[in-house]
C-alpha positions as CSV (number, residue, x, y, z in Angstrom):
1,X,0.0,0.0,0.0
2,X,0.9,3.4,-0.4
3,X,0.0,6.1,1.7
4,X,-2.2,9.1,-0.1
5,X,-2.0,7.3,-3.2
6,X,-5.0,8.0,-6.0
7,X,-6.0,5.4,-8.6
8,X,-3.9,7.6,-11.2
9,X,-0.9,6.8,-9.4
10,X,-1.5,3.3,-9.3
11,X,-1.8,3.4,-12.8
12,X,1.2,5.1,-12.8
13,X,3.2,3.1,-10.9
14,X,1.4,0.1,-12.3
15,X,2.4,0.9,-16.1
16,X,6.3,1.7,-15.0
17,X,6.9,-1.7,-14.2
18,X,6.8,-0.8,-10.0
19,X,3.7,-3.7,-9.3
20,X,5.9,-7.1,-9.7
21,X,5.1,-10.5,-11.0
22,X,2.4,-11.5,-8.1
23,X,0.0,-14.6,-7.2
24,X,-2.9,-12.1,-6.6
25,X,-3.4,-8.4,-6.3
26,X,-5.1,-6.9,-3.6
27,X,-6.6,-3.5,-4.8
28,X,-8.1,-1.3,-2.2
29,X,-8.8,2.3,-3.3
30,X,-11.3,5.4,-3.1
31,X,-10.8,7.9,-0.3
32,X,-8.0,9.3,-1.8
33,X,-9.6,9.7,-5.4
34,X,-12.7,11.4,-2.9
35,X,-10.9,13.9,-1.5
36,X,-9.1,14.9,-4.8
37,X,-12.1,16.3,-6.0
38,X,-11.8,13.9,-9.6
39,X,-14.9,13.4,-11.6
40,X,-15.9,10.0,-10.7
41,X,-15.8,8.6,-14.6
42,X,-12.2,9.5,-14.4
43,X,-11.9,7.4,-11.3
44,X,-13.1,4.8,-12.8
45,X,-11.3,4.8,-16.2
46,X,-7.7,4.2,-13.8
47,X,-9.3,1.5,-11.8
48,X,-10.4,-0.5,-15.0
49,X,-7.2,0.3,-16.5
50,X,-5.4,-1.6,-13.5
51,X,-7.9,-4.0,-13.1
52,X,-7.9,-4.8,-17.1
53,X,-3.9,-4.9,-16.9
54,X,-4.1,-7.5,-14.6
55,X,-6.5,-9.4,-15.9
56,X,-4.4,-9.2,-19.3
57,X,-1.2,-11.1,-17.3
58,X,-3.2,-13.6,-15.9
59,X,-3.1,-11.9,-12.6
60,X,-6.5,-12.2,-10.4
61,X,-7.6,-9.0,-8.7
62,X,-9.5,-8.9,-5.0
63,X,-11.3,-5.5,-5.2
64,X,-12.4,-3.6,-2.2
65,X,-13.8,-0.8,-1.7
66,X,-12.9,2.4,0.4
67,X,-15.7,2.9,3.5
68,X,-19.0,4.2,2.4
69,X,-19.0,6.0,5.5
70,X,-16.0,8.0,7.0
71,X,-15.2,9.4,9.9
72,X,-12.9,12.0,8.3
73,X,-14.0,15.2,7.1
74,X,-16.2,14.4,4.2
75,X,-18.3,16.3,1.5
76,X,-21.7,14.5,0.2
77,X,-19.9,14.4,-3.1
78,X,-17.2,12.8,-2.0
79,X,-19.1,9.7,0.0
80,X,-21.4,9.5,-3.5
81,X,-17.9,9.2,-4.7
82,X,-17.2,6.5,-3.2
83,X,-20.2,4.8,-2.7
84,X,-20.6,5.0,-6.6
85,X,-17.0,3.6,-6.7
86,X,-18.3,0.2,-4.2
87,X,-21.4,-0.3,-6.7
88,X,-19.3,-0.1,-10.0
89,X,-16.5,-2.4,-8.3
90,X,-19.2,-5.0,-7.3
91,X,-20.3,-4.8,-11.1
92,X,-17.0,-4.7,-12.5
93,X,-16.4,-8.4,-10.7
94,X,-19.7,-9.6,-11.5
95,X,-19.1,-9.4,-15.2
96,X,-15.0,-10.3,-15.1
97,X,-15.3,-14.3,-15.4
98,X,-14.1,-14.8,-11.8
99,X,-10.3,-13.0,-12.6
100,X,-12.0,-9.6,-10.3
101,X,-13.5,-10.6,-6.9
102,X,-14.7,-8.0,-4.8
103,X,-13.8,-8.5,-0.7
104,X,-16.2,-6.3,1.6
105,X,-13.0,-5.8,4.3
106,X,-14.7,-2.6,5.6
107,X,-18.2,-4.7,6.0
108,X,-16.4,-6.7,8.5
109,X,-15.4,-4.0,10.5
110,X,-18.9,-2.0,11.1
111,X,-21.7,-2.0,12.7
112,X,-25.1,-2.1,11.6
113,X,-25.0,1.8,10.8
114,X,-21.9,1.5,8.7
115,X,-19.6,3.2,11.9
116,X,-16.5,1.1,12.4
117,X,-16.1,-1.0,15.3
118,X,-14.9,1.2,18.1
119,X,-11.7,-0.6,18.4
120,X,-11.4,-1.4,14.9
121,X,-10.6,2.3,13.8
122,X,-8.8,4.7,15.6
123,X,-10.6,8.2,13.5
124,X,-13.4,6.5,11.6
125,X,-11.8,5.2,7.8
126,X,-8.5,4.1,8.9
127,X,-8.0,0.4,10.7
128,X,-6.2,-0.3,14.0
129,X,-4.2,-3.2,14.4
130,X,-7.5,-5.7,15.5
131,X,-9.5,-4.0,12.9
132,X,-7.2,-5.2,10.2
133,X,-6.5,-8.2,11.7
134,X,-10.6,-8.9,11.0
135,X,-10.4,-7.0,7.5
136,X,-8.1,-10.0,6.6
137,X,-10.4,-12.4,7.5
138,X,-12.6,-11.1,5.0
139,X,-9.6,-11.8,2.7
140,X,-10.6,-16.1,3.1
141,X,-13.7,-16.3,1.1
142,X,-12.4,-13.8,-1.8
143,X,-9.1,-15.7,-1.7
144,X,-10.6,-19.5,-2.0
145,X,-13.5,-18.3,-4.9
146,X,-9.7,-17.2,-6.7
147,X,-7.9,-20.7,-5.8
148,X,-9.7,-23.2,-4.5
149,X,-9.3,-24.7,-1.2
150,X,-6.2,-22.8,0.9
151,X,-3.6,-25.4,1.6
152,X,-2.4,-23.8,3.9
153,X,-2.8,-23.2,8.2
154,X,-4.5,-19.4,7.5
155,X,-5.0,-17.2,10.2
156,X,-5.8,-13.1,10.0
157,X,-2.3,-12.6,10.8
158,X,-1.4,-13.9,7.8
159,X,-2.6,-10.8,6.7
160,X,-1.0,-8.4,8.9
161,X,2.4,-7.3,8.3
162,X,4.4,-4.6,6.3
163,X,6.8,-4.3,3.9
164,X,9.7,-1.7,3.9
165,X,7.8,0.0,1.5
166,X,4.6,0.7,3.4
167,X,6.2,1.3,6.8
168,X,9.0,4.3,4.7
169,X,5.5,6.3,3.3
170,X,3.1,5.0,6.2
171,X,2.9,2.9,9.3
172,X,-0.7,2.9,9.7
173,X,-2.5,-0.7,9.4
174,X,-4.0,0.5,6.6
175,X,-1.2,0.8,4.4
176,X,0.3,-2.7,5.2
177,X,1.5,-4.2,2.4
């Protein structure tokens, strides 16, 4: 993950060669594209691009979507933003053949009114340690509809971690890569 990055600069980074060779990627984006203030067709045109590309090398996508409620600042046009972004993601995996799954990692965290979990965020949108340790159980179902049955001992820890990467731009659990 990078910290403050925009689905342009995945794109970006994801055309220059930066995204390696991988087993699956895990594509989490919105809030950053919200707060921008792009139009949300323009959004859209750099996630499909990333999610096409990847599809193209054979590469399965999990999709998620950013929160459809946030406990940052926030504009109505920037939660229609994103909820538009949810809706067109769930669509976009509906129609890919299986290659796109979409993984509701926020769903897990919230309550019935779409708030986070109390200790699952620590201002709203971005995840605590336990919080993302549950996001990543949301990761199983998404993960076995891609491969099959896991072979493996899984546990959400699995899922926690960071690479140097994340930690240089951002430590948060959000950003763990």
């Amino acid at each position: 993950g990078v910290g403050g990055s925009t689905a342009a600069g995945c794109l970006t980074r994801y055309l220059s060669g930066a995204i390696p060779d991988h087993d699956v990627l895990l594509y989490m984006i919105g809030i950053n594209d919200a707060t921008t203030g792009r139009a949300f067709w323009d959004v859209v045109s750099d996630i499909e691009a990333v999610l096409d590309l990847s599809v193209g090398y054979g590469v399965p996508v999990i999709a998620c979507a950013a929160p459809s409620k946030t406990g940052l600042s926030a504009t109505a046009s920037q939660l229609n933003l994103i909820r538009g972004l949810r809706k067109w993601l769930e669509r976009k995996a509906q129609e890919s053949a299986g290659m796109i799954v979409f993984a509701d990692i926020y769903g897990a965290c919230m309550e019935s009114n779409g708030d986070f979990k109390a200790s699952y965020s620590y201002d709203g949108t971005h995840l605590t340690n336990f919080g993302a340790y549950h996001a990543g159980g949301a990761l199983v179902a998404p993960l076995q509809s891609l491969f099959g049955t896991l072979d493996f001992s899984w546990s959400p820890d699995d899922f926690v971690g960071t690479n140097n990467k994340s930690t240089q731009l951002c430590s948060v659990p959000c950003m763990l890569g």
